[in-house]
N, C-alpha and C positions, 0 to 999 in steps of 0.2 A: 306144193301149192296146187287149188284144184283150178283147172284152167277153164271148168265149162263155165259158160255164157256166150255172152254177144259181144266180141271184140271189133271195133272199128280201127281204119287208119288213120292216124294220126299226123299227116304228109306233113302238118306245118313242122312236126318236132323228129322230121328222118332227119341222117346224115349223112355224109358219103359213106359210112358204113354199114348205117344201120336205117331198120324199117319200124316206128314206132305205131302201137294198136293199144287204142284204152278201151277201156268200157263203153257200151253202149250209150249209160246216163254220165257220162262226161261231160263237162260243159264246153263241150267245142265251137270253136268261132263259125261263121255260116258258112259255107259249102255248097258248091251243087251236087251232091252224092256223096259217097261215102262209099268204098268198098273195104269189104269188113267178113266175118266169117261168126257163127254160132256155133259153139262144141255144146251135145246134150252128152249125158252119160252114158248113156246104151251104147256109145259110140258112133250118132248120128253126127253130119255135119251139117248145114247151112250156109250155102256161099251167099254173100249179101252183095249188092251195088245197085249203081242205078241204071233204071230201066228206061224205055220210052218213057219222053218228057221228064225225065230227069225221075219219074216216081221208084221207089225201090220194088227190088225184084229179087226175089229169093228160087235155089236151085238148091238138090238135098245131094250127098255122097255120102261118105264116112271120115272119122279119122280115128287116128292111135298116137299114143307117144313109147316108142321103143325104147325110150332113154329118157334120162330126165330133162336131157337139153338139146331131144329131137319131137319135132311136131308134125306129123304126119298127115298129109290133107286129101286126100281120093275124092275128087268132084268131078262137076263137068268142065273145066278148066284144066283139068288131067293132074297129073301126082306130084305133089308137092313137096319138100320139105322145107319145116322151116328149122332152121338151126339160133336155139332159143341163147341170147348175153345177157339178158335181166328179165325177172319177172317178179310182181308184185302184183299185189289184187287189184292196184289202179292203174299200173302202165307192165307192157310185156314190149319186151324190146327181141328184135330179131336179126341175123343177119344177113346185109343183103351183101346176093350175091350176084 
C-alpha cells in the first residue's frame, strides 16, 4: 500500500489499543483541530495540528518505513514510530503505545 498523503486522526474511532488516522477528505464530525501528518514520496514529512486560535499549522521532518508494519516519523516533535495493525487507503490503524 502506498501510504503518501494527508493522514488525520481519527480520536473518535481510537481504542485502548489502538490509534486510528483517515484521510484528509474524510468526512469527519467537527473538531477543534486535528493532528495528523502528510508523507510526500521524496520522503518528506508534514506534521499537521492546530495552531493559534485553533488555525492549522504545519512543521516539515522526514520519514521512512523500514518494514512493512514500521512507520518512521523524524519531525520537530522528535522520532517516532509507529507500529502499523491495519491499513487500507481509507483508514491506517496503529498501535498505541
Amino acid at each position: 500500500m502506498n501510504f503518501c498523503g494527508r493522514w488525520l486522526h481519527s480520536h473518535e474511532e481510537d481504542t485502548a489499543d489502538s490509534i486510528v488516522y483517515r484521510p484528509a477528505d474524510f468526512a469527519f464530525p467537527p473538531s477543534r483541530g486535528r493532528y495528523g501528518f502528510e508523507l510526500i514520496d521524496d520522503g518528506t514529512l508534514c506534521e499537521l495540528g492546530p495552531g493559534p486560535a485553533d488555525a492549522p499549522s504545519a512543521a516539515t521532518g522526514t520519514w521512512a518505513m523500514p518494514s512493512p508494519a514500521e512507520l518512521h516519523l523524524h519531525g520537530p516533535l522528535g522520532h517516532r514510530c509507529l507500529f502499523i495493525v491495519s491499513a487500507t487507503p481509507g483508514k491506517l490503524i496503529v498501535r498505541k503505545d
